[in-house]
DOKOL-786805 format. One record per residue (C-alpha): residue number from 1; residue in three letters; z, x, y. Coordinates in steps of 0.02 Angstrom, whole numbers. Example, Ala and Ser with C-alpha at 12.3 -4.5 7.8 and 13.67 -1.06 7.14 Angstrom:
<atoms>
{num=1	residu=ALA	Z=390	X=615	Y=-225}
{num=2	residu=SER	Z=357	X=684	Y=-53}
</atoms>
This chain:
<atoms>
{num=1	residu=UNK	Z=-4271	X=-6609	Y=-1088}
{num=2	residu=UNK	Z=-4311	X=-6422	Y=-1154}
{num=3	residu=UNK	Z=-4270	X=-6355	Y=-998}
{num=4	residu=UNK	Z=-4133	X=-6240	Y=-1078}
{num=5	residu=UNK	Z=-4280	X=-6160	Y=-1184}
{num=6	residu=UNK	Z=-4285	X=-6021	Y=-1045}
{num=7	residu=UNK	Z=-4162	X=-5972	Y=-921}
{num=8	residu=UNK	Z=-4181	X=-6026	Y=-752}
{num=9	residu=UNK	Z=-4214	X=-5836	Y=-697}
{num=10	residu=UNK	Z=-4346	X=-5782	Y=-822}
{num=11	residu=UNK	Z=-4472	X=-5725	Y=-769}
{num=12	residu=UNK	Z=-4602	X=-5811	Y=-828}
{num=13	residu=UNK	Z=-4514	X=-5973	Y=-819}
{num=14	residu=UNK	Z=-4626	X=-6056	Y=-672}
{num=15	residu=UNK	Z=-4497	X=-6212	Y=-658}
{num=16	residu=UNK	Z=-4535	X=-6368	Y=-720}
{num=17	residu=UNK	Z=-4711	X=-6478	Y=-721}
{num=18	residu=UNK	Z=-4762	X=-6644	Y=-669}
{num=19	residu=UNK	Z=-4702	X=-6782	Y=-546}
{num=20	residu=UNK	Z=-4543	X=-6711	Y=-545}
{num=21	residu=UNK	Z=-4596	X=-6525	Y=-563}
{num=22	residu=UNK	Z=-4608	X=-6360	Y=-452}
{num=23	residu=UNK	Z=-4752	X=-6322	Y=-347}
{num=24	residu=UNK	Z=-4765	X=-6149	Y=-430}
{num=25	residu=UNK	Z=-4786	X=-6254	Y=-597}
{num=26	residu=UNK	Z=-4892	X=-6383	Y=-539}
{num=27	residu=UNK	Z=-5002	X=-6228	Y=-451}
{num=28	residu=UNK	Z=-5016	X=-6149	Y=-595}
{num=29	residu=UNK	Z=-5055	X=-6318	Y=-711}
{num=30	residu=UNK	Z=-5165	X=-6370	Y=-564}
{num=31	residu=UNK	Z=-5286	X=-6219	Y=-606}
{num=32	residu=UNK	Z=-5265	X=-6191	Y=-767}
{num=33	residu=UNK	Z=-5420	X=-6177	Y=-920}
{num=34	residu=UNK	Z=-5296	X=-6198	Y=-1052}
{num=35	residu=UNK	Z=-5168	X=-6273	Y=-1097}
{num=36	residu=UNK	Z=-5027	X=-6236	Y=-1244}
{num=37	residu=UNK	Z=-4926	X=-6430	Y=-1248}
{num=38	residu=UNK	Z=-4766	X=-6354	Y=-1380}
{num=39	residu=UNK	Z=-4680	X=-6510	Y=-1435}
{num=40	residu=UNK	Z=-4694	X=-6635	Y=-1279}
{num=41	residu=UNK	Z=-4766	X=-6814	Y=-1288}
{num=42	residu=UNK	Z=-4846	X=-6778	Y=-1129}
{num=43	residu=UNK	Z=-4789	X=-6940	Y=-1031}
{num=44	residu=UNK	Z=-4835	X=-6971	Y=-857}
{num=45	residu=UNK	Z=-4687	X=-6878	Y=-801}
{num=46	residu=UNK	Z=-4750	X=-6727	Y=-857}
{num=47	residu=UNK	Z=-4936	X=-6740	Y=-816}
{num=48	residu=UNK	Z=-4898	X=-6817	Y=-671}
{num=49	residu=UNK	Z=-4988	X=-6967	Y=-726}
{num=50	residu=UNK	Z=-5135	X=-6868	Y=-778}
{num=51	residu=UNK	Z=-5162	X=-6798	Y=-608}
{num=52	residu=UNK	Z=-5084	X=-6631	Y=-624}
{num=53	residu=UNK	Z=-5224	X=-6553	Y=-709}
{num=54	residu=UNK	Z=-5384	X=-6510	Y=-598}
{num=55	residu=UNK	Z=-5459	X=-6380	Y=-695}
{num=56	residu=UNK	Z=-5632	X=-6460	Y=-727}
{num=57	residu=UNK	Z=-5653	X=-6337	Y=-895}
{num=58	residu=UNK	Z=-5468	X=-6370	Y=-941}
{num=59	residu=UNK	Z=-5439	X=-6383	Y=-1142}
{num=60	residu=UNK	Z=-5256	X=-6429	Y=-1232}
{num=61	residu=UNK	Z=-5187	X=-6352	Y=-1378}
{num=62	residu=UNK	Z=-5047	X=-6485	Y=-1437}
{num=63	residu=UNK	Z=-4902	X=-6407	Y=-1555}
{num=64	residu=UNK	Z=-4814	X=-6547	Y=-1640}
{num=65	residu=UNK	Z=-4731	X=-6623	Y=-1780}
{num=66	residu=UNK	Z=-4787	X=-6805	Y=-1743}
{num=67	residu=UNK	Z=-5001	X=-6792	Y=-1748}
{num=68	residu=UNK	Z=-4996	X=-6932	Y=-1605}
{num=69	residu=UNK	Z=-4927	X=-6834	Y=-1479}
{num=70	residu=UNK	Z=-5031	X=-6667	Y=-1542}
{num=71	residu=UNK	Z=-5176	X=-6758	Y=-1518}
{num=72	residu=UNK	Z=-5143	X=-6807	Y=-1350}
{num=73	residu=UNK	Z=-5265	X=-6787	Y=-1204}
{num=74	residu=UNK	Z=-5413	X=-6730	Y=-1326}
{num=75	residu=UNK	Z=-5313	X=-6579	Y=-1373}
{num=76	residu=UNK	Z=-5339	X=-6479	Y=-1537}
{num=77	residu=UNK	Z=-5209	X=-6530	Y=-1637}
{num=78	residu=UNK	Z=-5075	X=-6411	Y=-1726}
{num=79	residu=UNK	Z=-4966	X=-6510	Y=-1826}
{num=80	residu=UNK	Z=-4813	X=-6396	Y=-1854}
{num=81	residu=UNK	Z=-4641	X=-6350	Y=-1823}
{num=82	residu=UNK	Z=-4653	X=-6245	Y=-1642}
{num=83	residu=UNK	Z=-4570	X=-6090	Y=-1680}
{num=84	residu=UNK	Z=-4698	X=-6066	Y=-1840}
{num=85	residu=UNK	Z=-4843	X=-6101	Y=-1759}
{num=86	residu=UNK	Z=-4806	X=-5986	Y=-1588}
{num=87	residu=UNK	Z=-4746	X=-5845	Y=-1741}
{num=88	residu=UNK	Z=-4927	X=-5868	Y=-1798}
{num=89	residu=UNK	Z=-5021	X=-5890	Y=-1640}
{num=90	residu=UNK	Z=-4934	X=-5747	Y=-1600}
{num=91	residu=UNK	Z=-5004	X=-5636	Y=-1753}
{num=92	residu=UNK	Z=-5182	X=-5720	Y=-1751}
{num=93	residu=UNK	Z=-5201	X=-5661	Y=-1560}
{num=94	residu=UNK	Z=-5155	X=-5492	Y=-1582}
{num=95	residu=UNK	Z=-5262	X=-5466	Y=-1726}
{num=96	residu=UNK	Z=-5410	X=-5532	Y=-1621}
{num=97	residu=UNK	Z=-5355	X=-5399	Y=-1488}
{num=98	residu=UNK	Z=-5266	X=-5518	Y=-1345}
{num=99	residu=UNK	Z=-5175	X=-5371	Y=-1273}
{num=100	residu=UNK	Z=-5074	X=-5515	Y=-1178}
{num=101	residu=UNK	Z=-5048	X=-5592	Y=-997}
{num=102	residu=UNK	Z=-5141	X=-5502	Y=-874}
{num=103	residu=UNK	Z=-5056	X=-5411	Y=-744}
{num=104	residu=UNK	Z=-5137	X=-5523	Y=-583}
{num=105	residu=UNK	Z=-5101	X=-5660	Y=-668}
{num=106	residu=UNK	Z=-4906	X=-5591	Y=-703}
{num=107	residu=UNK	Z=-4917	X=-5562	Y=-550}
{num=108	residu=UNK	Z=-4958	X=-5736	Y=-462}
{num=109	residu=UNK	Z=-4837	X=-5798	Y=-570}
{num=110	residu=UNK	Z=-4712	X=-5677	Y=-502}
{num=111	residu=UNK	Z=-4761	X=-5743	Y=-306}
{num=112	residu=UNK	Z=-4747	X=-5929	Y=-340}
{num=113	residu=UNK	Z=-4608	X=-5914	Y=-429}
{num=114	residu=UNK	Z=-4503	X=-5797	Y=-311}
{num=115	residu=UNK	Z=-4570	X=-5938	Y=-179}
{num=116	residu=UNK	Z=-4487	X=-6104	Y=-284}
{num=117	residu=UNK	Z=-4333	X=-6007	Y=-312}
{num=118	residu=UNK	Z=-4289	X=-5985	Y=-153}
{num=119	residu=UNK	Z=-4346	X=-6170	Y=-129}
{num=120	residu=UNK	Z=-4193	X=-6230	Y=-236}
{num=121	residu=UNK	Z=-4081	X=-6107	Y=-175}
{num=122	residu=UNK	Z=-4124	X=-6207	Y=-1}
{num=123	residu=UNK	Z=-4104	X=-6380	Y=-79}
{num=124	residu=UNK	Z=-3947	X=-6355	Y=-147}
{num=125	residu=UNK	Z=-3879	X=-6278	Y=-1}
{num=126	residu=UNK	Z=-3747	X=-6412	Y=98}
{num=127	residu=UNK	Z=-3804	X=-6433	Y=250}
{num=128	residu=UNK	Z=-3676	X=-6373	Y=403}
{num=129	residu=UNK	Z=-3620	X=-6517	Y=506}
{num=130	residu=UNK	Z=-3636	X=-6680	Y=380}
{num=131	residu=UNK	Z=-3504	X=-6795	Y=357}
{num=132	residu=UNK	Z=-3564	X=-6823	Y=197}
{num=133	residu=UNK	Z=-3650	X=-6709	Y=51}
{num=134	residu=UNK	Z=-3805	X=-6723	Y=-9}
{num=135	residu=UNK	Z=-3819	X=-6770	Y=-203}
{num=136	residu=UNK	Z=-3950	X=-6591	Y=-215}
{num=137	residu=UNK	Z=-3794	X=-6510	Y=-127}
{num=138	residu=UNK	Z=-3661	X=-6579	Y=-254}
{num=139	residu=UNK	Z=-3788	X=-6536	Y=-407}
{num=140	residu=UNK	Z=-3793	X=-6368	Y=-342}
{num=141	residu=UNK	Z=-3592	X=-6348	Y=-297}
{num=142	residu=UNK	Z=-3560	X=-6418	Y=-463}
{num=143	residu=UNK	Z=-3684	X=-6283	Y=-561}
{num=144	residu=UNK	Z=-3636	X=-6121	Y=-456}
{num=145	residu=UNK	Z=-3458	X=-6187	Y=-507}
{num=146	residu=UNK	Z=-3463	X=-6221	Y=-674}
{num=147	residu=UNK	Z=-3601	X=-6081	Y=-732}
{num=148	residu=UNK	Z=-3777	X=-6085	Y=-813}
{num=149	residu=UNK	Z=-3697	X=-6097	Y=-991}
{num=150	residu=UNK	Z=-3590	X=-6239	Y=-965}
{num=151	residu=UNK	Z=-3701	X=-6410	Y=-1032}
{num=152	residu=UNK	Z=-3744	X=-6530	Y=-911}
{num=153	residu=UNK	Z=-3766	X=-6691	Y=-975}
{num=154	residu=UNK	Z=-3860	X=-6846	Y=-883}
{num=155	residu=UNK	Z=-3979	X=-6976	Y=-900}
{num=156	residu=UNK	Z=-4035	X=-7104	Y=-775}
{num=157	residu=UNK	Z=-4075	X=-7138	Y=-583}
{num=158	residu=UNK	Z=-4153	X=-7004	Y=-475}
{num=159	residu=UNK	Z=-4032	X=-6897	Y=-558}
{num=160	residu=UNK	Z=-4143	X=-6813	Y=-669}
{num=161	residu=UNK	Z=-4276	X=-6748	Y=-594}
{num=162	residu=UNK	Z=-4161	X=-6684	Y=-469}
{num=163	residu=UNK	Z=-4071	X=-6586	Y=-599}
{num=164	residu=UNK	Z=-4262	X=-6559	Y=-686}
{num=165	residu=UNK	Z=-4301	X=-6428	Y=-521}
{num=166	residu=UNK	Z=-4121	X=-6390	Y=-460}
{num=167	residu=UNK	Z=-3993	X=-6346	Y=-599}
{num=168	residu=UNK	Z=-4014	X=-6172	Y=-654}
{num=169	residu=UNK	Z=-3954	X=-6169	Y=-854}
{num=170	residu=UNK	Z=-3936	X=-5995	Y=-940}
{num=171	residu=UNK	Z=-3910	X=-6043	Y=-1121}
{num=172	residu=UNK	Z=-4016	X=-6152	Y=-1240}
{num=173	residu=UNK	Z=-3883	X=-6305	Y=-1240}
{num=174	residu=UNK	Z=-3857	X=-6295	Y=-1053}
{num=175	residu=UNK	Z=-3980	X=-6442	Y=-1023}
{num=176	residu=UNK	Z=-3950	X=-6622	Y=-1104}
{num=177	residu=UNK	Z=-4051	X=-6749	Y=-1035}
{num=178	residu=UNK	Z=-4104	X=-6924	Y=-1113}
{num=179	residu=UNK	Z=-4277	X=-6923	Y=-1045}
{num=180	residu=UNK	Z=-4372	X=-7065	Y=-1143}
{num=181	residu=UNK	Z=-4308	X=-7208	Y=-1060}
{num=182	residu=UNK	Z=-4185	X=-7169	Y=-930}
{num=183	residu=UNK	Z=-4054	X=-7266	Y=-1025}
{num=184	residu=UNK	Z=-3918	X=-7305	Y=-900}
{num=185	residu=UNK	Z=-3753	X=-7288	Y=-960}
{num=186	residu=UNK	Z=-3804	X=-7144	Y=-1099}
{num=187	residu=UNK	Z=-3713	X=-7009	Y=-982}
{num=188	residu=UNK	Z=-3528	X=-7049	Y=-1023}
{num=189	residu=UNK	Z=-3562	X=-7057	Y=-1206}
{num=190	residu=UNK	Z=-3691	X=-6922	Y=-1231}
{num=191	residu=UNK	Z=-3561	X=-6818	Y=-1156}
{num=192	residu=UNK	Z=-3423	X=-6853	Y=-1271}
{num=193	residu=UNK	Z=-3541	X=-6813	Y=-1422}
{num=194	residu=UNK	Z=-3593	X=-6634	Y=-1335}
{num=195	residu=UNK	Z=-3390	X=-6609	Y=-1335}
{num=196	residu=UNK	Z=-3352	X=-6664	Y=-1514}
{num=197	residu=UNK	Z=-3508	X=-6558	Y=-1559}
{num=198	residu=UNK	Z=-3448	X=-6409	Y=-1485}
{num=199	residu=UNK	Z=-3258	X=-6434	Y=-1404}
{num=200	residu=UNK	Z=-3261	X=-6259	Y=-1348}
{num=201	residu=UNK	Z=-3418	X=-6302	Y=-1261}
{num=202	residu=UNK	Z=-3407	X=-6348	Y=-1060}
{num=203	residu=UNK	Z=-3484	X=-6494	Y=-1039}
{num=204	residu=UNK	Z=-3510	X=-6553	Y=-867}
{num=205	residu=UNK	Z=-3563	X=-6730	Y=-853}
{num=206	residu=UNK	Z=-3652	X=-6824	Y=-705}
{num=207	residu=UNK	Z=-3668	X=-6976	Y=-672}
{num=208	residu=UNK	Z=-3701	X=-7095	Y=-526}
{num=209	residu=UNK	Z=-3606	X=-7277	Y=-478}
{num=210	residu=UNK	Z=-3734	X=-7376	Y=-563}
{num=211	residu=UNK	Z=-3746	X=-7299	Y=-722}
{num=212	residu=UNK	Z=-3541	X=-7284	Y=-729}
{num=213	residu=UNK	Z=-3545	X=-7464	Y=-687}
{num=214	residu=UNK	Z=-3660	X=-7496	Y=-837}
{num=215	residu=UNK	Z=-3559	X=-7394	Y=-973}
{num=216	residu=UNK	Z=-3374	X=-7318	Y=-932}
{num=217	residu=UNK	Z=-3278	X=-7375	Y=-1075}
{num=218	residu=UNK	Z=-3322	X=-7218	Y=-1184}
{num=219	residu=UNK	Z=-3189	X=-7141	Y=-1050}
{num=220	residu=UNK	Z=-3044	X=-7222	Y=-1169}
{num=221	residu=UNK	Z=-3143	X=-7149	Y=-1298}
{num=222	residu=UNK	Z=-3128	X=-6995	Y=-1249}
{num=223	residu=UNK	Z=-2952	X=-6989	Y=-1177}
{num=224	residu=UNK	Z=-2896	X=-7069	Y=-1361}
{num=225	residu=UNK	Z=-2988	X=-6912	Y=-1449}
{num=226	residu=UNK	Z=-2903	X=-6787	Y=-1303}
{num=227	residu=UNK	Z=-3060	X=-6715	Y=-1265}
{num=228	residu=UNK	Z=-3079	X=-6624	Y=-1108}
{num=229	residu=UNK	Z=-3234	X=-6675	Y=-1001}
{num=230	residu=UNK	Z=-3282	X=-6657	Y=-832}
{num=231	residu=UNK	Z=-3370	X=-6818	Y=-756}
{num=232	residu=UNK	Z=-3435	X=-6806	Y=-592}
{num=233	residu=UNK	Z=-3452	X=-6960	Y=-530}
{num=234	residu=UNK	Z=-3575	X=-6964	Y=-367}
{num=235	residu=UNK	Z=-3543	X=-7135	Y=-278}
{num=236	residu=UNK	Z=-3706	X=-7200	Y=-144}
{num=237	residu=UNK	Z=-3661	X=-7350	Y=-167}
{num=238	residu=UNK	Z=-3791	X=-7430	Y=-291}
{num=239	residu=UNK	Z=-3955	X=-7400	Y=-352}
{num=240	residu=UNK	Z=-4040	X=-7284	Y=-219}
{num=241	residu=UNK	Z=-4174	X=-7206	Y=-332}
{num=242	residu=UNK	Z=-4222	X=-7391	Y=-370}
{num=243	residu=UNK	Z=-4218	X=-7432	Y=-167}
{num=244	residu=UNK	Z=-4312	X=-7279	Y=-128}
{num=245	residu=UNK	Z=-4442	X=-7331	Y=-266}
{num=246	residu=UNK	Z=-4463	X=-7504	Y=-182}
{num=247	residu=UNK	Z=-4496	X=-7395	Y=-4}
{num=248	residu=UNK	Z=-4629	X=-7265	Y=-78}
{num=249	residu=UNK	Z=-4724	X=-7453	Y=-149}
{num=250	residu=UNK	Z=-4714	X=-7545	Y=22}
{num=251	residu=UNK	Z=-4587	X=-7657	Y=-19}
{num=252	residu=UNK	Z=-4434	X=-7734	Y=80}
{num=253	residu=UNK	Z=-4258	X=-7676	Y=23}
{num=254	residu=UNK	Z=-4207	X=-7781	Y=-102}
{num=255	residu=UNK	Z=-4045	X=-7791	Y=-197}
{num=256	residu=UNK	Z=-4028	X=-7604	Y=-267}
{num=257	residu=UNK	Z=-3873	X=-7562	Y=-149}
{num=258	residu=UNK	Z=-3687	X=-7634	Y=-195}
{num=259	residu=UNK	Z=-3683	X=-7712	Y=-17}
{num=260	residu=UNK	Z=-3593	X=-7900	Y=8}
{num=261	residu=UNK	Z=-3702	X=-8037	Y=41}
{num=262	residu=UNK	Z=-3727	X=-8098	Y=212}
{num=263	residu=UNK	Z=-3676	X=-8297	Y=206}
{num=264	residu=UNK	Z=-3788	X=-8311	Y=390}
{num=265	residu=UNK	Z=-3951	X=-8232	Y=319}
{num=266	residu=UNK	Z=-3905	X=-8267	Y=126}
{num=267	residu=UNK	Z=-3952	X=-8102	Y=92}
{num=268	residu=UNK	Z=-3872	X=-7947	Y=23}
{num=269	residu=UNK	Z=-3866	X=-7861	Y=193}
{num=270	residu=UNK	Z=-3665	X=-7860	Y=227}
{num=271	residu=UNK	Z=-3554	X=-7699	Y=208}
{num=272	residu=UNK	Z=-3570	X=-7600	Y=58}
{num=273	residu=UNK	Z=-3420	X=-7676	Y=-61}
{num=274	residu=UNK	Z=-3276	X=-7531	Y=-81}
{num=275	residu=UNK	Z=-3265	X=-7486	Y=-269}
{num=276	residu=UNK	Z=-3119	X=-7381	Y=-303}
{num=277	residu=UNK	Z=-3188	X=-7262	Y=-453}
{num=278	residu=UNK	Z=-3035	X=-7165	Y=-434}
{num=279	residu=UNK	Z=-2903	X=-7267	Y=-464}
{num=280	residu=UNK	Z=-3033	X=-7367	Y=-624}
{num=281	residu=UNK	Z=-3050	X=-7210	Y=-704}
{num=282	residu=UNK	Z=-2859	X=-7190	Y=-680}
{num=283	residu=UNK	Z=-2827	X=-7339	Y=-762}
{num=284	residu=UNK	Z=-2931	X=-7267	Y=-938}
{num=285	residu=UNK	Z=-2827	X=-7106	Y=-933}
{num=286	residu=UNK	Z=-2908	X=-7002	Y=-858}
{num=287	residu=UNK	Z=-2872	X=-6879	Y=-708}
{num=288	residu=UNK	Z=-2962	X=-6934	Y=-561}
{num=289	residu=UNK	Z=-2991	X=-6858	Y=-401}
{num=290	residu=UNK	Z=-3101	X=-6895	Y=-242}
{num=291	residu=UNK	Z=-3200	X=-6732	Y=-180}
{num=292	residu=UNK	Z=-3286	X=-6748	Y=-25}
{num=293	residu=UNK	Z=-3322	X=-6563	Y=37}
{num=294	residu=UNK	Z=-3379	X=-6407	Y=-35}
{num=295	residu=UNK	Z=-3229	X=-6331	Y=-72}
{num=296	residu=UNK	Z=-3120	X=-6488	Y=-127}
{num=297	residu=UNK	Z=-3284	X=-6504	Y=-275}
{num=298	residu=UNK	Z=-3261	X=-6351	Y=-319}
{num=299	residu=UNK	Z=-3062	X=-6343	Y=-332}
{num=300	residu=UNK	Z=-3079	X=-6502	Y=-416}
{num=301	residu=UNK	Z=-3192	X=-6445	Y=-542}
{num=302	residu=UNK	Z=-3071	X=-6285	Y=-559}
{num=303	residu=UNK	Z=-2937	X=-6411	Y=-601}
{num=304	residu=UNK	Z=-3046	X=-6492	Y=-724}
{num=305	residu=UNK	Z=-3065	X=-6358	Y=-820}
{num=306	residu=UNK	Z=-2864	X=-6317	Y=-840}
{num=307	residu=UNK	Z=-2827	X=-6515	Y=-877}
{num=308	residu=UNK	Z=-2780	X=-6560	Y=-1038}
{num=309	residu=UNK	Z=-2892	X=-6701	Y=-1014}
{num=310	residu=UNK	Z=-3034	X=-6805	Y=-956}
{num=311	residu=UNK	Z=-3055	X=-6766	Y=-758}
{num=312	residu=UNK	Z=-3173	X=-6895	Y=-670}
{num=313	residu=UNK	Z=-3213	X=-6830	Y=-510}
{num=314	residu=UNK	Z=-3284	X=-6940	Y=-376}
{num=315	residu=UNK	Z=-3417	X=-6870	Y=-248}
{num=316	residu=UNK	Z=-3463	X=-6996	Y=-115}
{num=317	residu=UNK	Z=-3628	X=-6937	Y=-34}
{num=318	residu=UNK	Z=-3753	X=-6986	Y=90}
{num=319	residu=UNK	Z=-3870	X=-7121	Y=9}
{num=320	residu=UNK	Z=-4009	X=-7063	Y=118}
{num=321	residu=UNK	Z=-4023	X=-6892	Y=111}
{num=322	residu=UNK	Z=-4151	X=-6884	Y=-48}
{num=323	residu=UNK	Z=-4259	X=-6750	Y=-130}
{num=324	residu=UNK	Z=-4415	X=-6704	Y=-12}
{num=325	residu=UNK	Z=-4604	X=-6754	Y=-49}
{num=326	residu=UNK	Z=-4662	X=-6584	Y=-146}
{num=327	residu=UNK	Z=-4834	X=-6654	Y=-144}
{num=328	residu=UNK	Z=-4802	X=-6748	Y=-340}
{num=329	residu=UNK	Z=-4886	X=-6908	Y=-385}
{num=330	residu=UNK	Z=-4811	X=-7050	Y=-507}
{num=331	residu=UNK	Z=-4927	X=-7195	Y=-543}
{num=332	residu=UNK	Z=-4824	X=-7324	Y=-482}
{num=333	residu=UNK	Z=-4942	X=-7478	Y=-451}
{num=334	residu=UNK	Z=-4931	X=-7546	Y=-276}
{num=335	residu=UNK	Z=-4982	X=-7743	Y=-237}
{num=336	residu=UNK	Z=-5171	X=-7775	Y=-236}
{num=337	residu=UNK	Z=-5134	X=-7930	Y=-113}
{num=338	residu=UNK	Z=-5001	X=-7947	Y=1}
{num=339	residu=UNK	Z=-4969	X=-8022	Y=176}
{num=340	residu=UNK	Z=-4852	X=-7855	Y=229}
{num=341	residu=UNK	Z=-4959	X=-7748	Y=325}
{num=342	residu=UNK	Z=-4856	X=-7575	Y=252}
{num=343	residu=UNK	Z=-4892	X=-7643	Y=90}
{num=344	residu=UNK	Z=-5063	X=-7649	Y=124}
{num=345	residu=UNK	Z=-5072	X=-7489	Y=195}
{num=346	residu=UNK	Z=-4949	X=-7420	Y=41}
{num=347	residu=UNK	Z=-5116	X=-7471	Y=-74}
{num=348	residu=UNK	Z=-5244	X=-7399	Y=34}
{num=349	residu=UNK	Z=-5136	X=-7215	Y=-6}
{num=350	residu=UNK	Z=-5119	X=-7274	Y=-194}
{num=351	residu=UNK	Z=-5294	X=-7284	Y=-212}
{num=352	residu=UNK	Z=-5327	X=-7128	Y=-145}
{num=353	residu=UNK	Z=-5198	X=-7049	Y=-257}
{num=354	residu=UNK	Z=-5295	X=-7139	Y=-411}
{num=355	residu=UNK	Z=-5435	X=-7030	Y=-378}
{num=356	residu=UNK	Z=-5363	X=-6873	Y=-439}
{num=357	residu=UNK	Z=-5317	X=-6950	Y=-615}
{num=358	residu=UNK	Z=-5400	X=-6879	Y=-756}
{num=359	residu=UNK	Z=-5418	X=-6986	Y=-882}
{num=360	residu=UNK	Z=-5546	X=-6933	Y=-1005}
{num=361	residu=UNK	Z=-5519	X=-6739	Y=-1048}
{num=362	residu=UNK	Z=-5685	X=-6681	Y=-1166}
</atoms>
């Protein structure tokens, strides 16, 4: 969630780490001999379930105010605020004559990082000829649109790690994100405190059907306080991070898409049911409109940003155009026993992952 820390184009901001990180990061935490942890619980998101470090010499410095997480992953422990302790890291090194990053290593850096920018630029590039967008394409419609110093605000679903390694924020409060849990239904609310905080602030939030489903009502919250927020709403018709889980684990689709059920087969399997987000958020107050190209997103959001009010705008997208394998791992357990013979196979992979945790770092 400290994505904001550094702008997008720094450059020595190597994108993001972990199961949901850049391959220039997770090259360059692949290799590393040390690493500097500066106030992050370091949660299998982040280490990529202990796998993203291969470095067989590799030590952790952990700067934190809570002494659990400094002390994770054997790491010497600085218990501190983060901006002291880098001020005095900063002195102590120069006084013992670290004359700072060498220049190959600036300049691998430099390489990998020229390499996962242009990456994202092709991710959130719509694709010519689709009926429907791509959620990466509306993330990055909706950023080039609204700038890198607007805040986006988000929380659940696949949702954030796509924003994690596609939204490019410019300013320190660019990037809110509710990380520990994935709390569905935070988005609409977390937004409306980033607007009260700051009401000159533009706050951009996104959210998809399942988590508006969850928690809306904050919309009549807002509307009652007149705040002006953008919600972009992106509609694919259920749970799809969920359903693509269930896929990467070698299990059968199962209840994750807003589909009716089929009365023959008695399962969920009928047409997907036709929720009308538009004319719902209507009925809170709010502005609604339905965006399903490139440029009605971005006039929308244009409109947004004159209203006088809350603007929900709805994207419907194409549920199965997801973010590409970028050769991550999350430890997501697959079924010892099973009589599916993709599940079986599923485990054989799992295993094989397993072999690249880490789980003792001395």
């Amino acid at each position: 969630a400290g994505k904001g820390v550094l702008p997008w184009n720094h450059p020595m901001n190597a994108g993001p780490i972990g199961s949901n990180g850049a391959t220039s990061a997770n090259k360059l935490a692949r290799d590393a001999d040390l690493i500097i942890a500066i106030g992050t619980r370091l949660s299998d998101f982040t280490t990529a379930s202990k796998s993203a470090f291969q470095n067989p010499t590799v030590r952790f410095v952990g700067i934190n105010v809570v002494p659990m997480d400094a002390n994770k992953l054997s790491a010497q422990p600085i218990v501190a605020d983060a901006k002291r302790a880098l001020n005095t890291l900063r002195i102590e090194l120069k006084e013992a004559g670290f004359a700072g990053t060498q220049t190959e290593y600036r300049n691998e850096i430099k390489i990998l990082k020229e390499g996962w920018d242009a990456k994202v630029t092709e991710l959130r590039t719509p694709q010519e000829g689709s009926e429907l967008l791509a959620e990466l394409a509306v993330i990055g419609l909706v950023n080039e649109t609204v700038g890198g110093k607007a805040t986006v605000v988000c929380a659940a679903g696949g949702m954030p790690g796509e924003l994690l390694r596609l939204w490019r924020p410019e300013d320190p409060k660019a990037y809110h994100m509710e990380y520990g849990f994935s709390c569905m239904g935070y988005e609409i609310p977390g937004g409306v405190g980033v607007k009260l905080a700051e009401p000159d602030r533009e706050v951009v939030v996104m959210v998809g059907d399942g988590s508006y489903l969850m928690m809306n009502s904050e919309i009549v919250t807002a509307v009652g306080e007149g705040l002006r927020l953008t919600i972009v709403l992106i509609d694919n018709h259920g749970y799809q991070c969920i359903l693509g889980l269930q896929r990467a684990v070698g299990v059968s689709d199962f209840g994750n898409e807003l589909r009716y059920r089929d009365h023959g087969t008695k399962q969920l399997t009928g047409e997907y049911i036709p929720v009308d987000f538009q004319k719902h958020a209507e009925s809170m107050g709010a502005n609604a409109i339905v965006a399903r190209t490139a440029d009605e997103i971005k006039n929308a959001l244009t409109e947004a940003k004159s209203a006088d009010r809350v603007t929900v705008i709805v994207v419907p997208v194409d549920p199965e155009k997801r973010m590409p394998g970028l050769g991550t791992w999350w430890d997501v357990p697959v079924a010892e026993v099973s009589g599916e013979e993709r599940t079986r196979k599923t485990r054989e992979i799992y295993e094989k992952a397993t072999e690249n945790q880490r789980t003792v770092f001395a």
